[in-house]
C-alpha positions, 0 to 999 in steps of 0.5 A: 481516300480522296487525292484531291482532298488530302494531297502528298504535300505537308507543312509540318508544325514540328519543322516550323518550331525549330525556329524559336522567332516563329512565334505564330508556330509556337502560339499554335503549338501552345493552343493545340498541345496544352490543353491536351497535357493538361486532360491527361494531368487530371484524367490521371489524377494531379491537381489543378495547380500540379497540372498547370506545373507538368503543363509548363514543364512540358513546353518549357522542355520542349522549347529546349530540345526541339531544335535537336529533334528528329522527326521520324513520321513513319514511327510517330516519334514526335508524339512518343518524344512529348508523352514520354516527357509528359510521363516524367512530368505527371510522375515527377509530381506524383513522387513529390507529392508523396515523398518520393513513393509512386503508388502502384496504381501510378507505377504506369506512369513511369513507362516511357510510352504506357499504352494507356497513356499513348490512348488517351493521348491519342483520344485527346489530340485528335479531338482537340486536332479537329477542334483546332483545324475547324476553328482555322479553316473558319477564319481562312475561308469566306463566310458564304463557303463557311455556311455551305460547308456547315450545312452540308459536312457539320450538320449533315444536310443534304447538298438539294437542301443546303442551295435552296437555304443559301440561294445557291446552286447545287453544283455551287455547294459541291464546290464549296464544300470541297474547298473548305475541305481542302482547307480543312485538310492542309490544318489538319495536316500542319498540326498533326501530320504525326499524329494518327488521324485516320479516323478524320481521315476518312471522314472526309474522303467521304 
């Protein structure tokens, strides 16, 4: 792993929450983590209106909690604390649907952390992570970086190709790519730095 593309310091979102007036901490957690809630909800077979219901549950329990939480990145605590909550949720409702009988094939549901559960909430958050971190690193980057940076990491073009398409010299889209991949980086890191990326990771050492 390259230092220079991933330093030691983090900004974590989970630290910033703690604040209920940081509402642009709070819009990012909604925009990164909802949507993932709401995957999970259908992939284990809720309706739309019962998943939009464990969405809304989900944040508002989070809301209400989040200022006693302690972190513990070393053991991905956050990420266990909000798929157990999300757990109850997505079995809440299935015991309401049906009278307060889970069916076996739900009964996985009822496990604080079930390992299906935890992989495809890992599966989804990385996506949406990435998803999140490219789409800031675009809006915090000039347009010129942006465009190397697309050539050269996204569409995989080589650096030679890239100068001659943008005008530029080579040693110019080095250097760009690398500060966009350091911006990429401190995204990446604000909104998942309790998350198991290393996939991502590597990806950009490389």
């Amino acid at each position: 792993m390259d230092a220079d593309l991933w330093p030691a310091t983090q900004f974590t979102l989970v630290g910033q929450m703690g604040d209920w007036q940081n509402h642009a901490a709070w819009k990012t957690f909604v925009d990164l983590y909802a949507p993932v809630i709401y995957r999970l909800g259908r992939r284990r077979g809720l309706q739309e209106a019962d998943t939009a219901d464990v969405v809304q549950n989900v944040l508002v329990r989070v809301s209400r909690a989040i200022r006693t939480f302690e972190p513990d990145h070393r053991h991905g605590r956050f990420r266990n604390w909000l798929i157990t909550i999300t757990s109850n949720e997505i079995r809440r409702h299935f015991r309401s649907d049906r009278g307060g009988i889970v069916a076996a094939a739900d009964q996985s549901a009822a496990n604080l952390v079930p390992a299906e559960l935890e992989a495809a909430w890992i599966e989804q958050f990385q996506a949406r992570v990435y998803q999140c971190a490219l789409e800031r690193t675009r809006g915090g980057v000039e347009e010129d970086l942006w465009q190397a940076f697309e050539l050269v990491w996204l569409q995989g073009r080589k650096p030679q190709e890239a100068a001659v398409t943008l005008g530029r010299r080579i040693d110019w889209v080095y250097k760009a790519k690398h500060r966009v991949l350091q911006k990429l980086k401190q995204e990446v890191e604000l909104l998942a730095s309790d998350a198991p990326l290393a996939a991502l990771h590597a990806e950009a050492a490389a």
